[in-house]
DRENTORKOL-3810 file (N, C-alpha, C; in nm, 4 decimals):
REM DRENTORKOL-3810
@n.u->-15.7675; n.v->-7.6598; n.w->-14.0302; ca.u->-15.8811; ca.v->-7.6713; ca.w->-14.1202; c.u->-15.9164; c.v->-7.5346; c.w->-14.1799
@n.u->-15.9334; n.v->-7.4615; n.w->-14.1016; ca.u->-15.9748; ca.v->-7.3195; ca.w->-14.1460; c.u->-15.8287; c.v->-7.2552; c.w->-14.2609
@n.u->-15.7262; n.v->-7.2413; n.w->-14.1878; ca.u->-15.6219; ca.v->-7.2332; ca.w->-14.2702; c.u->-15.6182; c.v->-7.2870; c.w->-14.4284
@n.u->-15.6387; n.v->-7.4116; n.w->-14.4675; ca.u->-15.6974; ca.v->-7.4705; ca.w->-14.5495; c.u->-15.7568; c.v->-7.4533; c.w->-14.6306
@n.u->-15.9124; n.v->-7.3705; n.w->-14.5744; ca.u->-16.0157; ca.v->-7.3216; ca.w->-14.6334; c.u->-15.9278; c.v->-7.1847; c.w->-14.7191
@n.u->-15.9087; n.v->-7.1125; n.w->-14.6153; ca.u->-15.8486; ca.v->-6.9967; ca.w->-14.6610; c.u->-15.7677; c.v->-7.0003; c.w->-14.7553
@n.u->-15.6615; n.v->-7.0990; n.w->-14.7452; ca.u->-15.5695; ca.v->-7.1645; ca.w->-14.9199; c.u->-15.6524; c.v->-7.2086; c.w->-14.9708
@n.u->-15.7009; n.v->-7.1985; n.w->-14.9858; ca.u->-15.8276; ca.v->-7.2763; ca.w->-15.0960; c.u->-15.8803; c.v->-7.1749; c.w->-15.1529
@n.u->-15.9844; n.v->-7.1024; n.w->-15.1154; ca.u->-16.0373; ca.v->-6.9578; ca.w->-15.1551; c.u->-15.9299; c.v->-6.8544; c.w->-15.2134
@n.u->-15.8003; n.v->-6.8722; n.w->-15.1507; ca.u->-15.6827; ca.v->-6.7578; ca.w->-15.2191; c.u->-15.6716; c.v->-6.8196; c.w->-15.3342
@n.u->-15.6346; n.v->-6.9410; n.w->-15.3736; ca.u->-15.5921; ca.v->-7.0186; ca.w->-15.4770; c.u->-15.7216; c.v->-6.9507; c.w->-15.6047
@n.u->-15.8489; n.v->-6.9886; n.w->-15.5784; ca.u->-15.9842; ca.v->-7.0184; ca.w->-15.6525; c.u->-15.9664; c.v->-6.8275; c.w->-15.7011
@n.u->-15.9670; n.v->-6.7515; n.w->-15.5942; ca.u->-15.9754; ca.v->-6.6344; ca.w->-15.5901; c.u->-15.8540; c.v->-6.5585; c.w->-15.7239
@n.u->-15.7206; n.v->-6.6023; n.w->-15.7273; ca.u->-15.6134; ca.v->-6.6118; ca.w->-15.8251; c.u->-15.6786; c.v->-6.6566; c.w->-15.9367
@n.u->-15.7206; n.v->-6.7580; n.w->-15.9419; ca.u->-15.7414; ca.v->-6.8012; ca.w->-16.0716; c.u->-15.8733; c.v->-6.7235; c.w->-16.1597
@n.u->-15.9269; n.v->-6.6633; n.w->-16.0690; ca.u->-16.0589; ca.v->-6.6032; ca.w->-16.1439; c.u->-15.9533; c.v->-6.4829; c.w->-16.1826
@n.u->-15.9135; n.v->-6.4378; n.w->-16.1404; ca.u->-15.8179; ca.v->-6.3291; ca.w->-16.1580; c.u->-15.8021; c.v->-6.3252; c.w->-16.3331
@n.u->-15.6604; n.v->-6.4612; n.w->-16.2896; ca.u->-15.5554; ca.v->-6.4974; ca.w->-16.3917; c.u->-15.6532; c.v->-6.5296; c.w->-16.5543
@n.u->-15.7719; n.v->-6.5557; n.w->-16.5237; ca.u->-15.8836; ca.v->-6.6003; ca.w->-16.6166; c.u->-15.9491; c.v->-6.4641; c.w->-16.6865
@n.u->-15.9978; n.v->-6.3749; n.w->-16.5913; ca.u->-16.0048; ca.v->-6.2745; ca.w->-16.6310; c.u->-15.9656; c.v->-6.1190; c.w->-16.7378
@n.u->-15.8304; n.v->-6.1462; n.w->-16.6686; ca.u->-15.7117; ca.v->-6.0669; ca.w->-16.7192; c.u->-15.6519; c.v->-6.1581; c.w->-16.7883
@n.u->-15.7026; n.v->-6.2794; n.w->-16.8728; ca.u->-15.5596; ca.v->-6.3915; ca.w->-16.9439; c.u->-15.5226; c.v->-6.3054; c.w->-17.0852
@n.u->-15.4282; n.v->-6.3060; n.w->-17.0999; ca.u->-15.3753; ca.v->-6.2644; ca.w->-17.2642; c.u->-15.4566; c.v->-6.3212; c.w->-17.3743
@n.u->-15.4453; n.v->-6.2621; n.w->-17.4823; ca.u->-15.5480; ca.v->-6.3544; ca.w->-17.5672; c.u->-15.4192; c.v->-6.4957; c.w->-17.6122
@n.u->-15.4824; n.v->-6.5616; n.w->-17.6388; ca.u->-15.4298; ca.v->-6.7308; ca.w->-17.7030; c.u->-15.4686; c.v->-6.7493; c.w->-17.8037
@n.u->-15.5327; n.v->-6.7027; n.w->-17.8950; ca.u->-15.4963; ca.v->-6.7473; ca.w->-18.0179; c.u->-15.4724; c.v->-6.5877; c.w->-18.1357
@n.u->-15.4097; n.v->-6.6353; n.w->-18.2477; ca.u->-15.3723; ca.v->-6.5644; ca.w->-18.3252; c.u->-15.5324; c.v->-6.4871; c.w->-18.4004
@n.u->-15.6489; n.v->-6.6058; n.w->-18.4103; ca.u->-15.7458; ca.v->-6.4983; ca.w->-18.4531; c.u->-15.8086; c.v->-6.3863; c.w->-18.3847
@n.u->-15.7916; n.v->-6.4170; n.w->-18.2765; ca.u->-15.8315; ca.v->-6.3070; ca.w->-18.1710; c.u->-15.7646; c.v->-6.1005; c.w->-18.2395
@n.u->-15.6252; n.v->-6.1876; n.w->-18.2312; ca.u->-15.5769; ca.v->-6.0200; ca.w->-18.2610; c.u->-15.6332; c.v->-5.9765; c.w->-18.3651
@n.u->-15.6827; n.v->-6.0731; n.w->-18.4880; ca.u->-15.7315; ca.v->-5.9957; ca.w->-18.5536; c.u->-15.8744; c.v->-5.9541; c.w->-18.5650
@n.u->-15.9658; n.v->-5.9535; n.w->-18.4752; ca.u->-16.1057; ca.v->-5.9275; ca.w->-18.4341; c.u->-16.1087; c.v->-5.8272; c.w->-18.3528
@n.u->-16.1438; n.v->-5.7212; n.w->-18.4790; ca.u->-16.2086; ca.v->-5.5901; ca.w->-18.4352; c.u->-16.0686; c.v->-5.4881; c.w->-18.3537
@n.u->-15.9759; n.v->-5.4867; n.w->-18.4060; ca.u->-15.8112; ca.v->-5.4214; ca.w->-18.3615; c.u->-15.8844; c.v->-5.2803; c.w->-18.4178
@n.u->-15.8290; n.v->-5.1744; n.w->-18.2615; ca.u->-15.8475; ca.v->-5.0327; ca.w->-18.2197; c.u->-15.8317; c.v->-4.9666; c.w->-18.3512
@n.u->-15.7033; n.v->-5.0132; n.w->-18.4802; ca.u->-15.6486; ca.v->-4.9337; ca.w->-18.5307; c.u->-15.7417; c.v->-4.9106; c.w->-18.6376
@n.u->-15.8923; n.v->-4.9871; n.w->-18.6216; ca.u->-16.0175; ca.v->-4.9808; ca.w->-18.7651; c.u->-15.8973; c.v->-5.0488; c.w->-18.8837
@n.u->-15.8514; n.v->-5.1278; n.w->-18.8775; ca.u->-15.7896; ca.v->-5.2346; ca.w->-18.9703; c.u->-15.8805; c.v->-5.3024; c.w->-19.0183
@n.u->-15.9823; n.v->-5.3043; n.w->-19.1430; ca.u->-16.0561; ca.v->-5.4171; ca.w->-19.2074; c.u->-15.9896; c.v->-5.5316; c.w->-19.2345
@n.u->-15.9047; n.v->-5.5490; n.w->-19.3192; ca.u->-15.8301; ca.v->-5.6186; ca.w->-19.3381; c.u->-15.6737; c.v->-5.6802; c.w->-19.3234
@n.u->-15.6622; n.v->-5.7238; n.w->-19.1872; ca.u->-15.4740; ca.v->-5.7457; ca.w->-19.1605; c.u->-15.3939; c.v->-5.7940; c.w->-19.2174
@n.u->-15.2708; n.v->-5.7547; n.w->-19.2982; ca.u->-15.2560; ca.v->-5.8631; ca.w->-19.3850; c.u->-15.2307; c.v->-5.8091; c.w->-19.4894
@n.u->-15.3761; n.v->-5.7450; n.w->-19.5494; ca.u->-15.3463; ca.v->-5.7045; ca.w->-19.6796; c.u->-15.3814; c.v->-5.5557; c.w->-19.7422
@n.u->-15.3685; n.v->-5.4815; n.w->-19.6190; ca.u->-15.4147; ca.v->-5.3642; ca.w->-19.6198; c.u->-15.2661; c.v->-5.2916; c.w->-19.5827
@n.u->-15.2047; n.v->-5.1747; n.w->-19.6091; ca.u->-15.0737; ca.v->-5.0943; ca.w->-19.5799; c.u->-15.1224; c.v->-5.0300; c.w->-19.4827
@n.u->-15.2104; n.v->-4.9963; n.w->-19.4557; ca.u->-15.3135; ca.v->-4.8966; ca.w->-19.3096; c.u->-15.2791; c.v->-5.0119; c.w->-19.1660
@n.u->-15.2569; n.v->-5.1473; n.w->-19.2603; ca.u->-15.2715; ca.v->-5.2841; ca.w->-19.0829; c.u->-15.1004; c.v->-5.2327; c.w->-19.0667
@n.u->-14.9773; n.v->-5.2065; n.w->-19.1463; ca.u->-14.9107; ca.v->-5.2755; ca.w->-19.0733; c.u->-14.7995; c.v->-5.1245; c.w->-18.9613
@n.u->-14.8901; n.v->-5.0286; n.w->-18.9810; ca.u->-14.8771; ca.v->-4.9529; ca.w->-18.8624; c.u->-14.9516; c.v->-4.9512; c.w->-18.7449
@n.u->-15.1028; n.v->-5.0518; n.w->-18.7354; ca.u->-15.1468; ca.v->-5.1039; ca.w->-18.5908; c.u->-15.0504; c.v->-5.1348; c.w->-18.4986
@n.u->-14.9956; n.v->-5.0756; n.w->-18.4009; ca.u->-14.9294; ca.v->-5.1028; ca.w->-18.2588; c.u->-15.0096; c.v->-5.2509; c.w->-18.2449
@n.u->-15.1470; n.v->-5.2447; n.w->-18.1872; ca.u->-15.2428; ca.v->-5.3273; ca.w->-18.1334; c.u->-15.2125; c.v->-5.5054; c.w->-18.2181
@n.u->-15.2159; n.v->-5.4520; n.w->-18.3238; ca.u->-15.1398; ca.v->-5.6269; ca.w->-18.3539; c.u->-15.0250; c.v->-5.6714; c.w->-18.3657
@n.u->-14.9672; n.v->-5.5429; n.w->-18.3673; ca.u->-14.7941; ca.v->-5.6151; ca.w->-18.3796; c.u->-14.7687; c.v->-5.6602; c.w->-18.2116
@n.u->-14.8264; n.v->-5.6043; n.w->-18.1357; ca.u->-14.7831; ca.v->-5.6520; ca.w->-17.9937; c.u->-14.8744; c.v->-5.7549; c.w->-17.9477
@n.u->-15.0094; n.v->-5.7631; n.w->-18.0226; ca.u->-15.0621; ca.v->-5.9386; ca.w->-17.9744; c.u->-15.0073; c.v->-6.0077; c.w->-18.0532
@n.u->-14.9770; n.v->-6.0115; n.w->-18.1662; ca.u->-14.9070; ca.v->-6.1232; ca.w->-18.2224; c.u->-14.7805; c.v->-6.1090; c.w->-18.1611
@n.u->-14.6497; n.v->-6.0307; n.w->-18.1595; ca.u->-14.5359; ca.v->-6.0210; ca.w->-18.0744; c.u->-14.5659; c.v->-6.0986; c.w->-17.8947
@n.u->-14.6818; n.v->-6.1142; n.w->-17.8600; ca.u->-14.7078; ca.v->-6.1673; ca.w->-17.7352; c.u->-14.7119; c.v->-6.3149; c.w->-17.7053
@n.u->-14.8208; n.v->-6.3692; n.w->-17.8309; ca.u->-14.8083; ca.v->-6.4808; ca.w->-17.8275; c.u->-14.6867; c.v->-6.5417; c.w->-17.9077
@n.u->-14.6323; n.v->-6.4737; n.w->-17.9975; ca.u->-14.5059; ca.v->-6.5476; ca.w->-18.0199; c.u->-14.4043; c.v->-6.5739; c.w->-17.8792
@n.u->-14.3844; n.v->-6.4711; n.w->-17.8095; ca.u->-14.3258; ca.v->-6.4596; ca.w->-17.6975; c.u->-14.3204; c.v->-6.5849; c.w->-17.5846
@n.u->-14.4980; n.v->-6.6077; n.w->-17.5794; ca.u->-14.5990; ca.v->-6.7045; ca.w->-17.5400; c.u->-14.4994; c.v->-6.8514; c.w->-17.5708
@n.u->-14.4936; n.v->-6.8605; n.w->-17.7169; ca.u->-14.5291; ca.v->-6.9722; ca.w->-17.7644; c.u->-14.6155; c.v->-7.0309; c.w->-17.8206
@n.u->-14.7222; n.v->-6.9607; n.w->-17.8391; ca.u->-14.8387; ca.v->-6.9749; ca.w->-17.8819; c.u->-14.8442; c.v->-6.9971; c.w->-18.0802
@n.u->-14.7719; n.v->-6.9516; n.w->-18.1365; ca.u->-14.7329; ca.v->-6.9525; ca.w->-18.2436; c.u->-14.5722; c.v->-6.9623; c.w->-18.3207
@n.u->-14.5591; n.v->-7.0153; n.w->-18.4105; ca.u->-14.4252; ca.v->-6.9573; ca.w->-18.4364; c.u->-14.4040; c.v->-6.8483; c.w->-18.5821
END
């Protein structure tokens, strides 16, 4: 029983984790408020040297999250 408990709490304990630290999931995310002061992604020549979105979008493609 106790054993049990204890898988139980490790499990619950992981998932707050995994929730915490989750990658972002969707594609508008990367573009809200990116380190590189990018106003506009997309259509600005300043966005497409952001590191910060080429690797969240490169993530969730990775993901699956987009194609």
């Amino acid at each position: 029983m106790v054993r049990d408990l204890m898988l139980c709490l490790q499990e619950v304990a992981l998932e707050f984790v995994r929730k915490k630290y989750r990658v972002t999931q969707q594609v508008a995310e990367c573009f809200e408020n990116p380190p590189c002061g990018c106003i506009n992604p997309g259509k600005e020549l300043q966005c497409e040297d952001c590191s910060h979105l080429e690797s969240c979008l490169s993530n969730l493609k990775a993901q699956g999250f987009y194609n």
